[in-house]
C-alpha positions as CSV (number, residue, x, y, z in Angstrom):
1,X,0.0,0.0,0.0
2,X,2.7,1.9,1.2
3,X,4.4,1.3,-2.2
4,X,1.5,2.2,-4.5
5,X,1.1,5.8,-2.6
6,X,4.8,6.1,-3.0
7,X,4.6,5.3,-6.7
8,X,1.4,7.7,-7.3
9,X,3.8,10.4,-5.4
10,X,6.4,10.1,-7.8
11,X,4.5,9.8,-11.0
12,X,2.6,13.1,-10.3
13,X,5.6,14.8,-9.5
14,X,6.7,13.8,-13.2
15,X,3.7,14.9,-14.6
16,X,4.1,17.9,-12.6
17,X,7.6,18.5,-14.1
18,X,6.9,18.1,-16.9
19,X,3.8,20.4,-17.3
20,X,5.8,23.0,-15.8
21,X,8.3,22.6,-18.7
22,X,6.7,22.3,-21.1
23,X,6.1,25.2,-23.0
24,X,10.2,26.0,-22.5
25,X,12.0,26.1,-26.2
26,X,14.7,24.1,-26.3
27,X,12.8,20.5,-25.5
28,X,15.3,17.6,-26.2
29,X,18.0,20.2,-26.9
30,X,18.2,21.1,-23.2
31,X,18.2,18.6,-20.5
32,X,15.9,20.9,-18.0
33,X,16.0,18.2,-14.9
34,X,19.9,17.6,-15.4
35,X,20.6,21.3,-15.3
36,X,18.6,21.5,-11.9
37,X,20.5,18.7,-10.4
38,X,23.7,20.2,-10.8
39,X,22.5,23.4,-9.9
40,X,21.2,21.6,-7.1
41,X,24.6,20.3,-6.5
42,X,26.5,23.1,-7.1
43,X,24.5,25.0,-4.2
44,X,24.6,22.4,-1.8
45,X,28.2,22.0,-2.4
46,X,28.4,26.0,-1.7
47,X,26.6,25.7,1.5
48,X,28.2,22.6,2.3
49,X,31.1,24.6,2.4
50,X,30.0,27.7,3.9
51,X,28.8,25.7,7.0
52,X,32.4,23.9,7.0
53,X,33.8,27.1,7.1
54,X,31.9,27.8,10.3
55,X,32.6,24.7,11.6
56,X,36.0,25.4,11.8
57,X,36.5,28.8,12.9
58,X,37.5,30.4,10.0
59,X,36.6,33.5,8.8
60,X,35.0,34.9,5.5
61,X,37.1,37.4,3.8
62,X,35.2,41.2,4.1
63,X,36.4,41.3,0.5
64,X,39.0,40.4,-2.2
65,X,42.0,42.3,-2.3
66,X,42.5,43.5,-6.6
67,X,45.9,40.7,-6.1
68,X,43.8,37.9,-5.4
69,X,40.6,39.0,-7.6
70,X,42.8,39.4,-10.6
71,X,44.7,35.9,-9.2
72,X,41.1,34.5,-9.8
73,X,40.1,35.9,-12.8
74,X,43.0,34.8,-14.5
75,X,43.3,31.5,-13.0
76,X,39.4,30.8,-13.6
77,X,39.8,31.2,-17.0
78,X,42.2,29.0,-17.7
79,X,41.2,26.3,-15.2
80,X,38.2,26.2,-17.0
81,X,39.7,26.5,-20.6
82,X,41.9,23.5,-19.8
83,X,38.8,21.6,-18.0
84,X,36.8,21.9,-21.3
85,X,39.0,22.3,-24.1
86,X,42.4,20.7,-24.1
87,X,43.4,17.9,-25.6
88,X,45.0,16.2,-22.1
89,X,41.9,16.6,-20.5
90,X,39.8,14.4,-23.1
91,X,39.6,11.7,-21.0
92,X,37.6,13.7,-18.3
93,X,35.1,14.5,-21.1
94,X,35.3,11.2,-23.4
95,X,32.1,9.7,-21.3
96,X,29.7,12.6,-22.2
97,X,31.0,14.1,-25.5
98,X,31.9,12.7,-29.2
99,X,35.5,13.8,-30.6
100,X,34.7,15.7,-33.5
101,X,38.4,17.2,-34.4
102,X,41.6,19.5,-33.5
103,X,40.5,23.2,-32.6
104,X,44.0,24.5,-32.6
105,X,46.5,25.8,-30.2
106,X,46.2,22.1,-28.6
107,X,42.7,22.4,-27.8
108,X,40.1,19.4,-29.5
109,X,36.3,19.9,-30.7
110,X,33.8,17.6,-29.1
111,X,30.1,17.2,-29.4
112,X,27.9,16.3,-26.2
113,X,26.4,13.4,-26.2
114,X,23.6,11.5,-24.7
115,X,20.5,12.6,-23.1
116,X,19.5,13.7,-19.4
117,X,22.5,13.6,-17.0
118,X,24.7,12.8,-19.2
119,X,23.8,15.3,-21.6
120,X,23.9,18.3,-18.7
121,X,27.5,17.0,-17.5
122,X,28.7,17.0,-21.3
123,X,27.4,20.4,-21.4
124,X,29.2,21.2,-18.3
125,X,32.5,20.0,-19.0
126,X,32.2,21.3,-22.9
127,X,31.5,24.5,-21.8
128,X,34.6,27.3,-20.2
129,X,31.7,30.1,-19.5
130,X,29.9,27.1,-17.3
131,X,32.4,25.8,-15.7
132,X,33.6,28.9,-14.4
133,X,31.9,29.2,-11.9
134,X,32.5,26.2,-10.5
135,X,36.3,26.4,-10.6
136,X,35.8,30.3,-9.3
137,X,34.2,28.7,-6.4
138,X,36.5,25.8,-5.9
139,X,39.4,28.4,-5.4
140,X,37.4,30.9,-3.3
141,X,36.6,28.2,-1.3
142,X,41.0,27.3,-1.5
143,X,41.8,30.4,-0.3
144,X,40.1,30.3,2.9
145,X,41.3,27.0,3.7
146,X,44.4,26.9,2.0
147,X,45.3,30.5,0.7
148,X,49.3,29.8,0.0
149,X,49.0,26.7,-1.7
150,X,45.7,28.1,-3.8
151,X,47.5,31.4,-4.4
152,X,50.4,29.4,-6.1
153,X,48.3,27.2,-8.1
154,X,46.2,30.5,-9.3
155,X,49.6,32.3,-9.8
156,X,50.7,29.3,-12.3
157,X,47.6,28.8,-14.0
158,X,47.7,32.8,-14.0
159,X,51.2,32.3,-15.5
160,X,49.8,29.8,-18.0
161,X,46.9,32.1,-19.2
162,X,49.1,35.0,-19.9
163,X,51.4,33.1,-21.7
164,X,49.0,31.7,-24.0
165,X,48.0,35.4,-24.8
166,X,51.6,35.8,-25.6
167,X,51.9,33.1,-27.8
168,X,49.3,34.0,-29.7
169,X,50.5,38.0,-30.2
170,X,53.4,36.5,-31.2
171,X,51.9,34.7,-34.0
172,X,49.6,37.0,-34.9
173,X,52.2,39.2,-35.5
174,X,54.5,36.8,-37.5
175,X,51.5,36.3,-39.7
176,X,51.1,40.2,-40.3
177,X,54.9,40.4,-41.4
178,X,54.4,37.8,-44.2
């Protein structure tokens, strides 16, 4: 009895669901109840954190000094640039995209595949804007409870993302003295 109720439950939250999607655009193109699961995780993961932080004794920062926000930015964009795009971290991705070629500058072009779940996490991972706020958090979150070591792995990935900009000043300007 117990079981049917539960059942019923479950199938009018479905129904439910999917009423309240349904007019969305997008349809199969956008995994709706994937998307709020890792929204869902992302936030408890945040507040997970938060109360761990309180937990402990630490203390928020009253703000970012412009070192460590520009530490971030910089190290946030690559972080997530390497998460979604280079050709090392493939195997991360391989279970929720499709290789589809080279992209240049050692970075590979890959289609999401799958539906639901998988299809959000493909999204995820195939996407640097996404992702950046999850690797923003992850180092917010490093330098409360580890601010040397995340201020040196910011300050190399920081290192990293200005020399790619280098690199590619550099060619750009070998190809405008040909």
């Amino acid at each position: 009895m117990a079981k049917q109720h539960s059942d019923r439950q479950a199938l009018q939250q479905s129904e439910f669901a999917g009423r309240l999607f349904a007019d969305y655009q997008g349809g199969g193109e956008m995994p709706l109840a994937g998307y709020a699961t890792l929204l869902g995780i992302y936030n408890a993961a945040f507040a997970g954190l938060l109360l761990a932080v309180k937990q402990t004794g630490r203390q928020l920062p009253k703000q970012f000094s412009y070192a460590d926000l520009v530490l971030l930015s910089l190290s946030t964009y690559k972080l997530s640039r390497i998460i979604s795009k280079d050709r090392v971290t493939s195997p991360l991705r391989a279970p929720f995209t499709e290789y589809e070629g080279p992209a240049g500058a050692s970075e590979v072009k890959e289609k999401v595949r799958g539906d639901g779940m998988q299809r959000a996490v493909g999204d995820l991972l195939t996407c640097p804007w996404c992702l950046g706020p999850w690797v923003a958090g992850a180092l917010a979150v490093g330098l409360i409870f580890r601010p040397r070591a995340t201020r040196l792995l910011g300050g190399v990935f920081a290192a990293v993302a200005v020399s790619d900009f280098l690199q590619h000043a550099t060619a750009a300007l070998k190809k405008t003295e040909q």
